[in-house]
Backbone as CSV, one residue per row, in Angstrom:
resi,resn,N_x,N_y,N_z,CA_x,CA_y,CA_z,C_x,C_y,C_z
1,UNK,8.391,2.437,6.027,8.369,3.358,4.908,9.624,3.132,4.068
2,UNK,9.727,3.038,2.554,10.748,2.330,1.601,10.323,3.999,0.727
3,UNK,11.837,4.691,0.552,11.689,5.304,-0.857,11.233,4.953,-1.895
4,UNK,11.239,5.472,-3.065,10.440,5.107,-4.536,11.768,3.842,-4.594
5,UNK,12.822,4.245,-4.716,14.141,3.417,-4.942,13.568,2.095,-4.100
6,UNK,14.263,2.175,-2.600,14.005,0.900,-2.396,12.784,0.251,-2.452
7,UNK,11.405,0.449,-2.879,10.103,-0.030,-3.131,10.327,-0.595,-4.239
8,UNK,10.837,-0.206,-4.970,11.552,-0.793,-6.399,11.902,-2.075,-6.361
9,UNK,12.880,-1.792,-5.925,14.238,-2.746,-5.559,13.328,-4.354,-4.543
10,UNK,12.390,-3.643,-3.926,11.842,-4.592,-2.924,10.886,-5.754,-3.560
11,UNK,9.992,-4.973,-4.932,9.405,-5.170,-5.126,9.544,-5.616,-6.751
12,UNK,10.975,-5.869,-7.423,11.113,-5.793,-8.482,10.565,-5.596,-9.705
13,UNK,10.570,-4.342,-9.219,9.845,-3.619,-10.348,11.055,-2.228,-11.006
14,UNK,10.919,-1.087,-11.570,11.277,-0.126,-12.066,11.004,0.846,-10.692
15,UNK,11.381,2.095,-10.898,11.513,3.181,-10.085,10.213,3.936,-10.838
16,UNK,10.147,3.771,-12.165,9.179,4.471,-12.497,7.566,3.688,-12.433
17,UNK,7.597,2.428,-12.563,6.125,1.926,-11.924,5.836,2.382,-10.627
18,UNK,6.907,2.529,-9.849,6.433,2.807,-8.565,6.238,4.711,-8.584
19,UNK,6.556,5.567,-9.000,6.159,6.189,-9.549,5.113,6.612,-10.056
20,UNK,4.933,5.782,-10.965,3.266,6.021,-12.045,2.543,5.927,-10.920
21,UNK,2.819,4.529,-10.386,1.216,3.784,-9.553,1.254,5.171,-8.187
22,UNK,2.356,6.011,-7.756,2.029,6.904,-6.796,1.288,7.723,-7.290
23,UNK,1.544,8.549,-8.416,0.881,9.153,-8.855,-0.335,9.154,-9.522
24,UNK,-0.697,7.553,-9.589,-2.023,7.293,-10.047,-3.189,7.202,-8.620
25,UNK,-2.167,7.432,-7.636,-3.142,7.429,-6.450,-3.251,6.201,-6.025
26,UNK,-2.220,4.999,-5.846,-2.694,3.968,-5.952,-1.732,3.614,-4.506
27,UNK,-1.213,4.662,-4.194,-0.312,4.362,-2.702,-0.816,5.721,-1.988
28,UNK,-1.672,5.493,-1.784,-2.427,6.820,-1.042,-1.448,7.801,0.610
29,UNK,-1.005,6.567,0.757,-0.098,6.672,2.336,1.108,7.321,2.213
30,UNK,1.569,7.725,0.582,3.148,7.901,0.167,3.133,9.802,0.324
31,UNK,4.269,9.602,1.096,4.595,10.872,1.723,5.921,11.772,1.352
32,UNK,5.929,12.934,0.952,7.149,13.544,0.253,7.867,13.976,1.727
33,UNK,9.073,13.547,1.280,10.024,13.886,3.277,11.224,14.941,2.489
34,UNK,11.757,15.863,2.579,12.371,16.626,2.289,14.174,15.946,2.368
35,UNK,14.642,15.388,2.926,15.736,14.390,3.105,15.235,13.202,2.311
36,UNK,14.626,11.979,2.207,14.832,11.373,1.535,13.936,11.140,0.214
37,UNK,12.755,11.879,-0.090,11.919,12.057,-1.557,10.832,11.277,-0.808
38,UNK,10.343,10.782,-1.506,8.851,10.336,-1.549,8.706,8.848,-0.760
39,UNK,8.288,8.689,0.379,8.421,7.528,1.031,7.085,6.644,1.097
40,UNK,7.022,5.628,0.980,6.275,4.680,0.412,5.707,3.442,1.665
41,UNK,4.522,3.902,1.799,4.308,2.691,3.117,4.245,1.112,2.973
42,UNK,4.715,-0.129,3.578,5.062,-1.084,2.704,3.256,-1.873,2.796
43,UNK,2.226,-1.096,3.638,1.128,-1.895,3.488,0.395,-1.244,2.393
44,UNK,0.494,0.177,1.555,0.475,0.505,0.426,1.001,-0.381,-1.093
45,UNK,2.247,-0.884,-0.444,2.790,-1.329,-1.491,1.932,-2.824,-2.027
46,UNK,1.356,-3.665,-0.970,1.001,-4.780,-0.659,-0.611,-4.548,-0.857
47,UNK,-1.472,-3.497,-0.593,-2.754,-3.152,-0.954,-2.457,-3.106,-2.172
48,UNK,-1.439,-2.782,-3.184,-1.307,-2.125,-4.502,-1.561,-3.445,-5.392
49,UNK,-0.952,-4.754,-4.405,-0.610,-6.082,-5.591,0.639,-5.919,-5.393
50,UNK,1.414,-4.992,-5.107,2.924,-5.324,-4.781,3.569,-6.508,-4.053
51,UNK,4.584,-7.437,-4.593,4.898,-8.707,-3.751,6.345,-7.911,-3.075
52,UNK,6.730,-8.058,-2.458,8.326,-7.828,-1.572,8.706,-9.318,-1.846
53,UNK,10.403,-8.776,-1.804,11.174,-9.754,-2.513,10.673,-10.355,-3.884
54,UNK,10.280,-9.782,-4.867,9.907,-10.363,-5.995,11.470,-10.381,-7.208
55,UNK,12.016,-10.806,-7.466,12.939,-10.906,-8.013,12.839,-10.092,-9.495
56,UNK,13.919,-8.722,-9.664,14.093,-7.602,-10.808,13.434,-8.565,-11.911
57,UNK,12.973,-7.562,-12.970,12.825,-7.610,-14.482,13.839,-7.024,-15.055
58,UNK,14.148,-7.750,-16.200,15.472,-7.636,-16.732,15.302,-5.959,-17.013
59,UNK,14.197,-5.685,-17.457,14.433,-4.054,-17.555,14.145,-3.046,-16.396
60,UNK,14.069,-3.480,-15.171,13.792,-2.877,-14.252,15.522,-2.786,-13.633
61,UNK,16.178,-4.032,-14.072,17.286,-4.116,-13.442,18.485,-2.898,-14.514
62,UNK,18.316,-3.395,-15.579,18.681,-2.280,-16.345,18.525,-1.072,-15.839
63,UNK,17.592,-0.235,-15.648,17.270,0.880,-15.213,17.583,1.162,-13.477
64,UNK,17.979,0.085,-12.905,18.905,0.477,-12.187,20.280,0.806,-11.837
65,UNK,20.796,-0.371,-12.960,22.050,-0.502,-13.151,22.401,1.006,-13.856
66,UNK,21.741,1.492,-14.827,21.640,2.746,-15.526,21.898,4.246,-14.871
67,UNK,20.368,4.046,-13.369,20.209,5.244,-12.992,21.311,5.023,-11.777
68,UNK,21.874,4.179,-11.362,22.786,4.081,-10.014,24.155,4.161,-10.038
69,UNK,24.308,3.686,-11.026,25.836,3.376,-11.167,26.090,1.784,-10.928
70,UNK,25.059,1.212,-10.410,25.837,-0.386,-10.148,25.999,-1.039,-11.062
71,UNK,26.977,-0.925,-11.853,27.009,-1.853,-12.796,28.124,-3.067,-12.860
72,UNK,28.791,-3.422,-13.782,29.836,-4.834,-13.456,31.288,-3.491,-12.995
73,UNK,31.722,-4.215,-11.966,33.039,-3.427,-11.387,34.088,-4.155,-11.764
């Protein structure tokens, strides 16, 4: 199980595709846990068309760098 975050990150994509596609019903298995938000099963992610390890989109990476803080130190 991968948060919305790391499903993201895994799957280089945005926080909010992974998002939409939960809420489009398209990760049926994704479970709200009170400690860490919405957890994401990785054979959901992979039924979805999701690849793991797929390397960020420049605007997916943006929007991390954005919503996290990681940016150049």
């Amino acid at each position: 199980m991968l948060t919305q975050r790391e499903a993201a990150a895994a799957c280089g994509v945005s926080r909010s595709t992974i998002r939409r596609r939960r809420e489009a019903g398209d990760l049926p298995g994704a479970v709200s846990d009170e400690t860490r938000g919405w957890l994401i099963p990785v054979g959901d992610l992979l039924a979805a068309g999701f690849r793991l390890d797929t390397p960020a989109s420049p605007d997916a990476t943006a929007e991390r760098n954005g919503a996290t803080g990681w940016g150049v130190t």
